[in-house]
DOSETI-759303 format. One line per 10 residues: number of its first residue (from 0); their letters; for each residue x, y, z of C-alpha. Coordinates in steps of 0.25 Angstrom, whole numbers, always signed. Each point is the difference from the previous one (the first is absolute). Layout:
N
NUM) a) X:Y:Z; ...
***
This chain:
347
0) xxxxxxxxxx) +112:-381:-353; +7:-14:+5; +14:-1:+4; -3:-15:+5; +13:-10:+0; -9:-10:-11; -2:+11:-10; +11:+9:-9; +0:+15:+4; -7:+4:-11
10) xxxxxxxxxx) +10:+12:-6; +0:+11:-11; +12:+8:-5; -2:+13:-5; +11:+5:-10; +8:-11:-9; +12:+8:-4; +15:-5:+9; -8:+0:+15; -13:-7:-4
20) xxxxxxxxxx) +6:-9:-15; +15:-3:+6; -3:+0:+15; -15:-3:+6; -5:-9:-10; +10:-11:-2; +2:+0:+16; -15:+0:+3; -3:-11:-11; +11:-8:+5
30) xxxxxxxxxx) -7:-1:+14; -9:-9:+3; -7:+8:+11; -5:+9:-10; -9:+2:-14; +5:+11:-9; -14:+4:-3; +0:+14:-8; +11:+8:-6; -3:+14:-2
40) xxxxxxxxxx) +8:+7:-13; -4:+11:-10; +10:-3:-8; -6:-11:-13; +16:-7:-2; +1:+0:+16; -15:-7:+1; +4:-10:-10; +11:-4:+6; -8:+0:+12
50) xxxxxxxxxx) -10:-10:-6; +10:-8:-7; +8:-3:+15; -12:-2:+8; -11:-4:-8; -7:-3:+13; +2:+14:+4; -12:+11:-3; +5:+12:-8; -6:+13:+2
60) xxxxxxxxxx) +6:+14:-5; -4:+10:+12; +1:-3:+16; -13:+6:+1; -6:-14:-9; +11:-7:+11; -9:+5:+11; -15:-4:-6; +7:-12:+3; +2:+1:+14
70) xxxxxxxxxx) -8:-10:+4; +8:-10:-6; +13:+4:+6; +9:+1:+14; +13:+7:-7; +4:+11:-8; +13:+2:-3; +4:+12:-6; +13:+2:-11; -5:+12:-4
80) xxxxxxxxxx) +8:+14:+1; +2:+5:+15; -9:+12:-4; -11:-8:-1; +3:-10:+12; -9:+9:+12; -14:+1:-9; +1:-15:-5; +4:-6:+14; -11:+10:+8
90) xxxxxxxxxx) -11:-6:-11; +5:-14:+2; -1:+3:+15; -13:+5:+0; -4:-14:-8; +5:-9:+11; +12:-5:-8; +14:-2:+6; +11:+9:-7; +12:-3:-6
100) xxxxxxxxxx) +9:+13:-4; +11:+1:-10; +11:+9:+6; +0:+11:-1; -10:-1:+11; -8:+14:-1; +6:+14:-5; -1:+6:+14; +1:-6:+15; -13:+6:+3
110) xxxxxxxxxx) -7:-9:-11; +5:-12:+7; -3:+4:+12; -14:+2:-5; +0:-16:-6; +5:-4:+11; -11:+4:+9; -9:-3:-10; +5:-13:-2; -1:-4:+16
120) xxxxxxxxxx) -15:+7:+2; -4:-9:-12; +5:-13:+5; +9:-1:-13; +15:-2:-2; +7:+8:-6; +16:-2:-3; +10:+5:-11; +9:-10:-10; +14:+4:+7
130) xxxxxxxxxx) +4:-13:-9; +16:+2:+1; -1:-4:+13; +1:-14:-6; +11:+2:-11; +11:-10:+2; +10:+10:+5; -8:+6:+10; -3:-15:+6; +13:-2:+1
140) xxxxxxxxxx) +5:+12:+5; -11:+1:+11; +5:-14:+4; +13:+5:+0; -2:+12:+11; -10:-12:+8; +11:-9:+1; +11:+10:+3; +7:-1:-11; +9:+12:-1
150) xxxxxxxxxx) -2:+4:+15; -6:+13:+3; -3:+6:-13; +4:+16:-1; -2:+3:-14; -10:-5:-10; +0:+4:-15; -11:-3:-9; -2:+4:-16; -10:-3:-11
160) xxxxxxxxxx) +6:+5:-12; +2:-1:-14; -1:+7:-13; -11:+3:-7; -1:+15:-4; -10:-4:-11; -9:-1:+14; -10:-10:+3; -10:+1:-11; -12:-1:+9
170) xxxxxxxxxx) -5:+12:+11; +11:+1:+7; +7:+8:-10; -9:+11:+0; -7:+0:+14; +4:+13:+10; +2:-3:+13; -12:+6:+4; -6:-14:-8; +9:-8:+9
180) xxxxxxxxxx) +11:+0:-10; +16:+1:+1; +8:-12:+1; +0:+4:+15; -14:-3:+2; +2:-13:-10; +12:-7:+5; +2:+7:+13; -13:-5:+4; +9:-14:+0
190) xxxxxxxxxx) +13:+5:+2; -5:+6:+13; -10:-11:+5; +11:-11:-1; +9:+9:+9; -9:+4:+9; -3:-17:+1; +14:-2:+0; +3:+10:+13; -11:+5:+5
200) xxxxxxxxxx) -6:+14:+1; +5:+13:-5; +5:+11:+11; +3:+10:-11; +2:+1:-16; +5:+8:-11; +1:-1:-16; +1:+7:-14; -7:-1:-12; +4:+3:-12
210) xxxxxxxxxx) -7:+0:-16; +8:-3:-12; -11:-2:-9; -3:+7:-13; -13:+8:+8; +6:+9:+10; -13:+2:+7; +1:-17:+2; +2:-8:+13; +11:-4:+4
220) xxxxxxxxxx) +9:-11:-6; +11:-2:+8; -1:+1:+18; +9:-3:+11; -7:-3:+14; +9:-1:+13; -8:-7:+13; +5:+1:+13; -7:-10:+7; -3:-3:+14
230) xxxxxxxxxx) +10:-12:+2; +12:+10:-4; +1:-5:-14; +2:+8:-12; -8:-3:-13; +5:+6:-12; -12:-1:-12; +4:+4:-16; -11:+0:-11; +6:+3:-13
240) xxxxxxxxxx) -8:-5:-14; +10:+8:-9; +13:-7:+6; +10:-1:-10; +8:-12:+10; -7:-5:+12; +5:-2:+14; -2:-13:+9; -13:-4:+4; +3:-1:+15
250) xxxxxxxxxx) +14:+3:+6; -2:-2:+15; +10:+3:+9; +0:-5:+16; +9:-3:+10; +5:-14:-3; -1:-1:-16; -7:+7:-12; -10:-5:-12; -1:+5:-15
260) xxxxxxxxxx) -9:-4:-9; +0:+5:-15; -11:-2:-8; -17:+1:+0; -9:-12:+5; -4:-9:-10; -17:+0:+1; -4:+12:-6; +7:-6:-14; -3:-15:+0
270) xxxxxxxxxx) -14:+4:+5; +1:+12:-13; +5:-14:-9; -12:-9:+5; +8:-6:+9; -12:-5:+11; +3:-1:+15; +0:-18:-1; +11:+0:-9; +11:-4:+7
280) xxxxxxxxxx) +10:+11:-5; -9:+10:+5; +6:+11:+11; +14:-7:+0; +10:+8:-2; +13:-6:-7; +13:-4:+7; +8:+11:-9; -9:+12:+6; +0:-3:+15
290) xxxxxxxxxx) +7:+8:+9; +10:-2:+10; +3:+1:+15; +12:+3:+5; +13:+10:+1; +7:+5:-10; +9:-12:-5; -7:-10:+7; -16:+2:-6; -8:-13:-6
300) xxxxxxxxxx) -13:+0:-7; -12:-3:+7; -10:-10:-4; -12:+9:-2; -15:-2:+4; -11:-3:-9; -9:+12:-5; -13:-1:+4; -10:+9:-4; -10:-9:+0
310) xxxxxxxxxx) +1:+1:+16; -5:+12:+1; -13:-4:-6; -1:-14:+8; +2:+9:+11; -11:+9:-2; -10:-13:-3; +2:-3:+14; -1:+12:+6; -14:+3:-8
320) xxxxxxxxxx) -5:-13:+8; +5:+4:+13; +12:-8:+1; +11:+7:-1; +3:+16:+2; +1:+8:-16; +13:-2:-6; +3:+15:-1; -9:+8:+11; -4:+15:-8
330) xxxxxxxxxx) +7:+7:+12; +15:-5:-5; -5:+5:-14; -5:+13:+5; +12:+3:+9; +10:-1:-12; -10:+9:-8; +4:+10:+11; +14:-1:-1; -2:+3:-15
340) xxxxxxx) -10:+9:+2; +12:+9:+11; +10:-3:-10; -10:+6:-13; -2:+13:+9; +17:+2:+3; +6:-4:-12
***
């Protein structure tokens, strides 16, 4: 295995439905710093689509034909469901191949425990895509809080909601949460990570789940988390898939000013369209959608960052060669997973 500055960290993606088709293939063959070298899919549309993206790209239909090819690789990056994240990094592991995780990292805080110590007697890194770290919103709100913007912050309210109660169409829809399903464990694995980036650790936590779908045996589909973190701030976290009107985004209140922002970060679709990472629309959020900064009565829009996604992965090119530390360390993954884990066993 060679991770060498010269040549391109040689990479598979195992799974082509939304994480490996609409996230980790565009973004991986958009860098430079690597080769998409095998897509894994049992799925004969998905595998000729596959082919037809990345005709350079090997497709095989099992991870286990991925893995006879190990020789050949440094990266796995697995889009697969959580239930199947703990066996397929272990293996990858035990090959001597760097992981990348889809979140939800693993269905329990003791699997990741067990990767992660894998991970470091093996010599391999390990991290989780925790890619909403890079949505335009997020950018600017992080610099925001930097630069002081609203003073001490006291509040901050976060959502990702919609309404679709025709559901997902894909695993989501029927895994339980012991297969790491719930839109707690699917978008409060984000919702969570950015606060805990935003404000630092968590001093204590509560939330409720609730299911409204169809199956009353189901996960859940709509949660509400509230994180009191160390530095005195307040985070207030809703999930909701079946929400007939959706609340702001962010509404953050401090001590000088406020911020609200409406509306979702842009990637996911434009990446969804076929829009790549060069085009110069890509991650820019338009002027009609940024939030504003201010007090009632006195607010203006704020020029939003950039969405990056791609940062995460030229990130992580340099941390496989040494250069840089990972862009997201597994322990920040595993400590939301026990916040969910806590909230799961109370609500």
């Amino acid at each position: 295995m060679s991770t060498s500055t010269a040549a391109p960290i040689r990479t598979a993606v195992v799974g082509f439905g939304i994480s490996g088709g609409v996230f980790h293939a565009p973004l991986i063959q958009a860098d430079p710093g690597y080769s998409l070298d095998v897509i894994v899919t049992a799925d004969p549309e998905r595998a000729a689509e596959a082919a037809r993206r990345y005709p350079g790209a090997r497709i095989v239909p099992t991870p286990q034909a991925m893995f006879a090819l190990a020789a050949d690789l440094d990266l796995v990056v697995l889009g697969t469901p959580p239930l199947t994240h703990f066996d397929l990094a272990a293996t990858a592991i035990g090959h001597g191949l760097h992981v990348v995780v889809d979140k939800p990292f693993v269905t329990t805080s003791a699997h990741g425990e067990e990767l992660i110590s894998r991970a470091a007697d093996a010599g391999v890194q390990l991290t989780v895509f925790q890619n909403r770290r890079w949505d335009a919103d997020f950018l600017t709100l992080e610099r925001l809080v930097r630069d002081g913007a609203l003073g001490s912050v006291r509040t901050f309210e976060s959502r990702f909601e919609w309404w679709r109660p025709e559901g997902f169409g894909n695993w989501r829809d029927s895994a339980t949460l012991a297969q790491g399903g719930g839109i707690l464990s699917d978008l409060g694995a984000h919702l969570i990570d950015q606060a805990i980036q935003l404000f630092g650790p968590v001093q204590d936590s509560y939330g409720e789940t609730a299911n409204h779908s169809v199956n009353p045996d189901g996960a859940d589909t709509e949660a509400f988390v509230s994180l009191l973190h160390e530095s005195g701030v307040r985070s207030r976290l809703w999930m909701n898939g079946m929400a007939a009107q959706v609340g702001p985004r962010f509404h953050v209140l401090g001590s000088d000013a406020g911020y609200t922002k409406w509306g979702l970060d842009s990637q996911e679709p434009a990446l969804a369209a076929g829009t790549g990472p060069a085009d110069p629309a890509y991650g820019v959020d338009p002027q009609d959608s940024w939030g504003v900064l201010g007090i009632d009565g006195n607010a203006v829009p704020v020029p939003a960052e950039r969405g990056n996604y791609p940062q995460f992965y030229a990130e992580l090119a340099e941390a496989l060669r040494g250069q840089r530390p990972l862009p997201v360390q597994p322990a920040e993954s595993l400590e939301v997973l026990k916040i969910i884990e806590k909230i799961h066993a109370f609500a």
